[in-house]
C-alpha positions as YAML, in Angstrom:
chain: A
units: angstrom
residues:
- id: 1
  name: UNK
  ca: [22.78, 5.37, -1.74]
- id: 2
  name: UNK
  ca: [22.10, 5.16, -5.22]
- id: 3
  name: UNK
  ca: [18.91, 5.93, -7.27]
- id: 4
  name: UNK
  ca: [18.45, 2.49, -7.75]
- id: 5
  name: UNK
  ca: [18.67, 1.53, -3.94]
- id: 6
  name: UNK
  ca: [16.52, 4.83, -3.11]
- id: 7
  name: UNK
  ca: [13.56, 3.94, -5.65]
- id: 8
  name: UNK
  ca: [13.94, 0.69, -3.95]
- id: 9
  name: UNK
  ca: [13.35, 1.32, -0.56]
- id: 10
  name: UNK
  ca: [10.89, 4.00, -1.41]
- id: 11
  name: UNK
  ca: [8.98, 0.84, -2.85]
- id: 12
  name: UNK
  ca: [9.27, -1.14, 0.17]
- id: 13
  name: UNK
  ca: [8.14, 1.60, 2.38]
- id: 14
  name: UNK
  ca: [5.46, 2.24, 0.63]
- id: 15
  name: UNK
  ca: [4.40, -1.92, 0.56]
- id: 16
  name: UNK
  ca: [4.59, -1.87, 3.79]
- id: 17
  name: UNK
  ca: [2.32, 0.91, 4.81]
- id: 18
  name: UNK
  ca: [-0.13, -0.49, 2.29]
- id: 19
  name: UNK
  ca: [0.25, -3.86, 4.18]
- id: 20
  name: UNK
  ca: [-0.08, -2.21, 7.73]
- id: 21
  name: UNK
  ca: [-3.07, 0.25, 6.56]
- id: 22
  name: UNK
  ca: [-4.95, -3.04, 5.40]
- id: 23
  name: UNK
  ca: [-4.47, -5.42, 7.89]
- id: 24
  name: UNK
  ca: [-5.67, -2.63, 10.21]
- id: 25
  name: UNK
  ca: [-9.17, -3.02, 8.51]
- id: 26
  name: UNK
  ca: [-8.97, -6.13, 8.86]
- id: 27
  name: UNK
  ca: [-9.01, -6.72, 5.28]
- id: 28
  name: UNK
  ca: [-7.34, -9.75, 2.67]
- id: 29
  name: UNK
  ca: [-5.35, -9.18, 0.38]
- id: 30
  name: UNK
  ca: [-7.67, -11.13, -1.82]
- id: 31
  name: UNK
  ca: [-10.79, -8.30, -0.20]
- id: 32
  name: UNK
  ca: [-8.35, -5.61, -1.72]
- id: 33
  name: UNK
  ca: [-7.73, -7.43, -4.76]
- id: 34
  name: UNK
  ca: [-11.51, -7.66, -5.00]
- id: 35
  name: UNK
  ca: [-12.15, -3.88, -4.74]
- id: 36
  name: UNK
  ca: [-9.12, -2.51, -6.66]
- id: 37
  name: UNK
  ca: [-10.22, -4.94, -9.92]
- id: 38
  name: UNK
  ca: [-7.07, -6.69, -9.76]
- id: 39
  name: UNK
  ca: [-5.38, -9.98, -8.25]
- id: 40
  name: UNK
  ca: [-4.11, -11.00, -5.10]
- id: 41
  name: UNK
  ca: [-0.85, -11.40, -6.48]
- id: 42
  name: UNK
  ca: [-0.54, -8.01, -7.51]
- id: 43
  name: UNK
  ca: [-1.36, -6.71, -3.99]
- id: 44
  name: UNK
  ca: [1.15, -8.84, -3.02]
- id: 45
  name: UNK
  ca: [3.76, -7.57, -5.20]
- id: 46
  name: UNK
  ca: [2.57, -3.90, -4.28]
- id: 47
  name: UNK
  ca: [3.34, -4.99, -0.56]
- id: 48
  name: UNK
  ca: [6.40, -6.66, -0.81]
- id: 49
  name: UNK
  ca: [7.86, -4.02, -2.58]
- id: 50
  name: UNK
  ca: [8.37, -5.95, -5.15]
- id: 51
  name: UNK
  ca: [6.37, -3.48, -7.88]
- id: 52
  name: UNK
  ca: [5.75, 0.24, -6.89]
- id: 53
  name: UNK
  ca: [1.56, 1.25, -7.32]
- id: 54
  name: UNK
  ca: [0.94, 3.87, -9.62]
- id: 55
  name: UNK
  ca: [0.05, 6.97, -8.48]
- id: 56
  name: UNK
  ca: [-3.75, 6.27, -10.04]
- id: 57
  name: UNK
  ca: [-3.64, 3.25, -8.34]
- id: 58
  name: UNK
  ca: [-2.50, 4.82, -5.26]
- id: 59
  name: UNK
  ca: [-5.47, 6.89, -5.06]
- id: 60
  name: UNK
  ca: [-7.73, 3.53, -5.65]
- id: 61
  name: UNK
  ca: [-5.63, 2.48, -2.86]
- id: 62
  name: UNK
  ca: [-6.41, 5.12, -0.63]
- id: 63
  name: UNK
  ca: [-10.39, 4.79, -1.20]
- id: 64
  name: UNK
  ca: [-10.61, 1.76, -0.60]
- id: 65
  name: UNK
  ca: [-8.92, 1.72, 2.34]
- id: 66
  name: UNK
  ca: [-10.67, 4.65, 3.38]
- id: 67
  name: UNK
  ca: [-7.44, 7.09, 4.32]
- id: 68
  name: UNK
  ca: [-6.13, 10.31, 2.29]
- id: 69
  name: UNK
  ca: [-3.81, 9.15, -0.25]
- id: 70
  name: UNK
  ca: [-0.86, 11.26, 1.89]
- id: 71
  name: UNK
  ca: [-1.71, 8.77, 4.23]
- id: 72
  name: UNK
  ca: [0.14, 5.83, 2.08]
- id: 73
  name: UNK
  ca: [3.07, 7.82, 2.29]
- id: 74
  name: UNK
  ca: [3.31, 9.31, 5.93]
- id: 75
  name: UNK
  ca: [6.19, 6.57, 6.85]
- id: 76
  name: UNK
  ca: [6.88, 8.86, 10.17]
- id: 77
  name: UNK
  ca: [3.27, 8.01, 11.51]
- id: 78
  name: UNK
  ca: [2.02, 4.54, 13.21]
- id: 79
  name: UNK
  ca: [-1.09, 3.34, 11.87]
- id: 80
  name: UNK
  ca: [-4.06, 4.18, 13.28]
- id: 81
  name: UNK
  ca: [-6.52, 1.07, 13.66]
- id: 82
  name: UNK
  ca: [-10.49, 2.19, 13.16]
- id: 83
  name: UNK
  ca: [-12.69, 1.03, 16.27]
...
């Protein structure tokens, strides 16, 4: 693997935990947009992997959905619905 490929799938590993922590609060991505002061379309480029969070916005990430922010980054873990 390259760097390039690497800092790539870092990015979509970490979209998709953000994607899997969120639906598991049932939340939108237009709710997270909402609370992080941003769009829906950023969210969904955070997600996607498309653009990579940074680490400030990682920790807004983290509040709002209401985990530790090593918890965006534990790929090794399932997520853990609330109930």
């Amino acid at each position: 693997m390259t760097p390039d490929t690497d800092t790539d799938a870092l990015k979509v590993r970490v979209g998709a935990r953000l994607r899997a922590l969120r639906r598991a609060r049932d939340l939108s991505q237009r709710d997270v947009a909402s609370l992080l002061n941003t769009d829906a379309a950023e969210v969904s480029r955070h997600e996607s992997g498309a653009r990579c969070p940074s680490v400030p916005l990682l920790a807004r990430y983290a509040e709002v959905l209401d985990v530790p922010i090593y918890e965006l980054l534990r790929f090794d873990e399932p997520v853990v619905t609330l109930g």
